[in-house]
N, C-alpha and C positions, 0 to 999 in steps of 0.2 A: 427688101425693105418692108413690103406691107408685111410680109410672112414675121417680120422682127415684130411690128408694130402691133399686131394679133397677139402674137406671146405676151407682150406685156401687157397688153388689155386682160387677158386669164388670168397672168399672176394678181395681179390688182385687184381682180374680181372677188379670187378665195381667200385674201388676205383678207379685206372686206368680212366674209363673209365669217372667218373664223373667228375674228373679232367681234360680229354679233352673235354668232351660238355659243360662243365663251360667256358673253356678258350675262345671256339666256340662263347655261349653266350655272354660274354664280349665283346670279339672285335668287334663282327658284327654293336651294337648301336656306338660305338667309331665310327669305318669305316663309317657308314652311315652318323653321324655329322657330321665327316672331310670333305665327299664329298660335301654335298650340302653346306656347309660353304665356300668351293670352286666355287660352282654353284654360291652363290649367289654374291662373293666377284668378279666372273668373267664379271658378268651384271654391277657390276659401278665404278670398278678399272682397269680391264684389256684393251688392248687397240681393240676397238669395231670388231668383228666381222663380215668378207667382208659379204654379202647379199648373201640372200640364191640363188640359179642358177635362172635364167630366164628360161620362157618358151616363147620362139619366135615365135614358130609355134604351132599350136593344136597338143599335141601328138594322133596319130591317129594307130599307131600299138599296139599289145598286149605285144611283147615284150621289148618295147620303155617305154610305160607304167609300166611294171613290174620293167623295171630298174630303173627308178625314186625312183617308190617307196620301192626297196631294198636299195636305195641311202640314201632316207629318216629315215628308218631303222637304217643301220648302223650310221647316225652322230646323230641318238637319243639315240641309244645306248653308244655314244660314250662320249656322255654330261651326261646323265642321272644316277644317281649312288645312291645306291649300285644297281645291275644290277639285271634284272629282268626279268621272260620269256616274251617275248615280243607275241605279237597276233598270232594267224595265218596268213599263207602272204594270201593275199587279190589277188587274181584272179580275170578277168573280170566276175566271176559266183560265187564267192566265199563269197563275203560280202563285205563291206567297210565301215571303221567306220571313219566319221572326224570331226577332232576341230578344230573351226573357233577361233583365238586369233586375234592380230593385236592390232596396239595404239587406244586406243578411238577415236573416229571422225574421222576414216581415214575408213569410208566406209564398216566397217565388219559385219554389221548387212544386205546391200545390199550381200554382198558373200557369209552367210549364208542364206539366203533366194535362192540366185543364186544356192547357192552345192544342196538347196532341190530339189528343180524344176527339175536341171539337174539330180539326182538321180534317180527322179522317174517315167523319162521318159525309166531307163531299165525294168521298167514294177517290179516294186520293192516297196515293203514297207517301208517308211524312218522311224525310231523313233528320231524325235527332243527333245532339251531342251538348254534353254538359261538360262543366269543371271551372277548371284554373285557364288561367294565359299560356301556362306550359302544354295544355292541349289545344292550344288556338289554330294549329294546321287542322286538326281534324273540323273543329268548329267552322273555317273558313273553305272546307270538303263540304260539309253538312249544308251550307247556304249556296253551296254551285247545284242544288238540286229546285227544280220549279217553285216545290211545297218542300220547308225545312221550318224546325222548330230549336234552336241552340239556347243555349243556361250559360250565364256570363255573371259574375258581379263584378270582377274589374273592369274597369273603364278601358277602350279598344277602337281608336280611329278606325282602321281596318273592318272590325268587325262589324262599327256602326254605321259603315257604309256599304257593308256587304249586304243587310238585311233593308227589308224595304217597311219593316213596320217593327218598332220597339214598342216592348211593352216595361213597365217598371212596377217597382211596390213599396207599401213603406208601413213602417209602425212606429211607434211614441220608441222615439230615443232610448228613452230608461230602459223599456222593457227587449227591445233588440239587444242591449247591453245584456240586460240580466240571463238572455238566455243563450248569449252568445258565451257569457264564462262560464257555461257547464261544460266548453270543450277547453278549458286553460287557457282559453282566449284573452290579451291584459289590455285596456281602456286604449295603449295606445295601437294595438292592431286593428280592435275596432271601431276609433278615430280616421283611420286611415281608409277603411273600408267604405264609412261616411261619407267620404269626401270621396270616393271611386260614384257612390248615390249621386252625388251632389253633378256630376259629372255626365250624367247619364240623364238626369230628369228633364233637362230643358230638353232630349232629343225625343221623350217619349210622347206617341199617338197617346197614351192612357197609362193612369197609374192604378193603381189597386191600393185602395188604404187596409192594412191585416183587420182593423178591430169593423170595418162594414164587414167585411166580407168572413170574419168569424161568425156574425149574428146571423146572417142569411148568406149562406154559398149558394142556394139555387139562383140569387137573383145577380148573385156575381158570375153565376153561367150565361147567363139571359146577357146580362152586358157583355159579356167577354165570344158569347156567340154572333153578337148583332156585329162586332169590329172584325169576326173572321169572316163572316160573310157565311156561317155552318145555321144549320137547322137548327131550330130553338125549341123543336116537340120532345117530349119527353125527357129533360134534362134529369127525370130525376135517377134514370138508367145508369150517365155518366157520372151522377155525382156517388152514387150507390159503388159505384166500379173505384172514385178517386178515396172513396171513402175507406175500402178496404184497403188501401194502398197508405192512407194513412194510420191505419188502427198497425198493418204491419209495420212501419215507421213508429209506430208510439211502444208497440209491446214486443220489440225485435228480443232475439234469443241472446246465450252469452257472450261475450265480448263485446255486450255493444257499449258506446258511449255514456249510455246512466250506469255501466258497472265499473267503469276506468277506474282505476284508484289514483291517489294525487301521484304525479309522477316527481321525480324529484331535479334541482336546477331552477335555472330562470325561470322567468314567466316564457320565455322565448325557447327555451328548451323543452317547456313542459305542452306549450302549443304546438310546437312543429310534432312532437310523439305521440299528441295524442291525434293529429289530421292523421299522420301515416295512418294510423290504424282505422282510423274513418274512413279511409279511401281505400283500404281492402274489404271492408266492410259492406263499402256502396251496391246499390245496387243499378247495375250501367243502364239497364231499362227506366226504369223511374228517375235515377238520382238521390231514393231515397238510400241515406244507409239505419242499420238499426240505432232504434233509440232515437233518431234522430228528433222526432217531435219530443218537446219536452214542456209538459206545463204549460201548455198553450193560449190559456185562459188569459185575456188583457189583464194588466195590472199585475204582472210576476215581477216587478223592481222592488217593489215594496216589504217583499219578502227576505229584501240586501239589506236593507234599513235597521242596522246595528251588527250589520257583521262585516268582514276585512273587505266587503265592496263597497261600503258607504262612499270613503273619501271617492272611488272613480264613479259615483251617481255625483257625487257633487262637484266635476267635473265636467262632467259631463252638460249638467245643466246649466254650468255657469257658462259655459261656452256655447251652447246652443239653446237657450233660456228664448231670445227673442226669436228664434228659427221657429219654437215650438210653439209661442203663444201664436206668430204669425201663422202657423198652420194647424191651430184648434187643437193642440197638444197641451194638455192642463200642467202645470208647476206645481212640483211637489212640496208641500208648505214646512213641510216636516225639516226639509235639506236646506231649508235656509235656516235653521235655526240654530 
């Protein structure tokens, strides 16, 4: 009799129990599609998101430093959902792992090259990896290392919890536009692309604006040194080093992207043909490929201004008009007319 009486205490138990890790199982896929449905609904409906903190000065102490990036921390945790252990904190001795995001053609493949440089002048190993989502295995190899430095522009749950400091960047709308259709790129790829930005800004420690850090890059070293935690002597060594790395990006040999000729098809046909050939082109140490700088000077929209890109500037502005005044981006007078 007791021995019956036992048995059915067990069964009652795991019955029980399989009923709460069911319920467990359930909710948690619910929970997690409610959140990012939120995430994603927050990038192109809600109203935009102030700019992540400036860095004025180089941060140059450890505990300056550290609070940044617990700052950092906490408002990725605070976006990021369903919530996840996040890294270990990153000490100036401890590792550092970062992802470079930011709008296309607003200068991010220059600050991922800048975060390596400065990395490894703590006398440190860096593991890189750049690209698309279709190389996100390796990207998520590259941040299982102490010191890692990855290139993302799509937005990436995964990846922005993999790193423990995002950096981002940005440029005047028109002009990311204008320099993004030298590759047959058409308004709505780079709308899309936008909103990958938009995605990614409220998680970043630091943004990089392209037109500051066109006028003086020594002094976007000095900032971008004080947030790694690297020496800030002699930056003009590294910039002399990023510099040549850029003049190869501006006067690369033939095949490169200023020789493309218009390829024929969609817009969709004629962008995917001309990436392939970019991405043989690339170069896997830098990121850069040839030709890739183009016109780099602020203010290259204006040069659409009566030709087959007008209609997508004015597009462009009519849709992101308040984004821009809200963030010191000037209205082009001309496209409202």
């Amino acid at each position: 009799m007791r021995r019956s009486r036992c048995a059915a205490l067990g069964i009652s138990i795991a019955i029980a129990l399989t009923v709460v890790v069911g319920g467990l199982l359930t909710a948690a896929p619910a929970a997690a599609t409610a959140a990012t449905s939120a995430l994603q609904k927050r990038g192109s409906t809600d109203p935009i998101p102030p700019p992540p903190p400036d860095v004025a000065e180089p941060i140059r102490t450890q505990a300056s430093r550290k609070r940044l990036l617990a700052e950092a921390r906490a408002r990725r945790a605070g976006v990021l959902s369903p919530p996840a252990p996040l890294p270990p904190p990153a000490g100036l001795g401890g590792g550092l792992r970062v992802l470079v995001t930011g709008l296309v053609r607003s200068g991010s493949t220059w600050q991922f090259n800048a975060a390596v440089a400065l990395l490894r002048r703590r006398n440190v190993t860096v593991a890189t990896a750049h690209g698309h989502l279709r190389e996100k295995r390796q990207m998520l190899d590259a941040l299982r290392h102490p010191f890692a430095v990855v290139k993302v522009h799509e937005h990436d749950q995964d990846l922005a919890r993999s790193a423990e400091l995002i950096l981002t960047s940005v440029r005047h709308p028109l002009d990311s536009y204008a320099s993004y259709v030298a590759f047959d790129a058409d308004v709505g790829h780079w709308r899309a692309m936008f909103d990958h930005y938009l995605l990614w800004r409220p998680l970043a420690a630091y943004e990089m604006r392209y037109e500051t850090f066109y006028e003086d890059r020594i002094a976007e070293l000095e900032r971008l040194a004080g947030i790694l935690g690297a020496p800030a002597h002699d930056l003009d060594e590294i910039d002399e080093d990023l510099d040549l790395q850029l003049a190869a990006a501006m006067y690369g040999g033939d095949g490169a992207a200023g020789t493309f000729k218009p390829a024929e098809g969609t817009p969709a046909d004629r962008f995917r043909r001309s990436r392939s050939r970019l991405r043989a082109a690339w170069d896997p140490k830098t990121a850069y490929y040839r030709k890739h700088v183009v016109d780099p000077e602020p203010g290259r929209s204006a040069k659409l201004i009566g030709t087959r890109h007008e209609p997508a500037l004015r597009v462009i502005e009519a849709d992101l008009g308040a984004w821009m005044r809200e963030n010191g981006y000037r209205i082009n007078e001309t496209l409202k007319t």
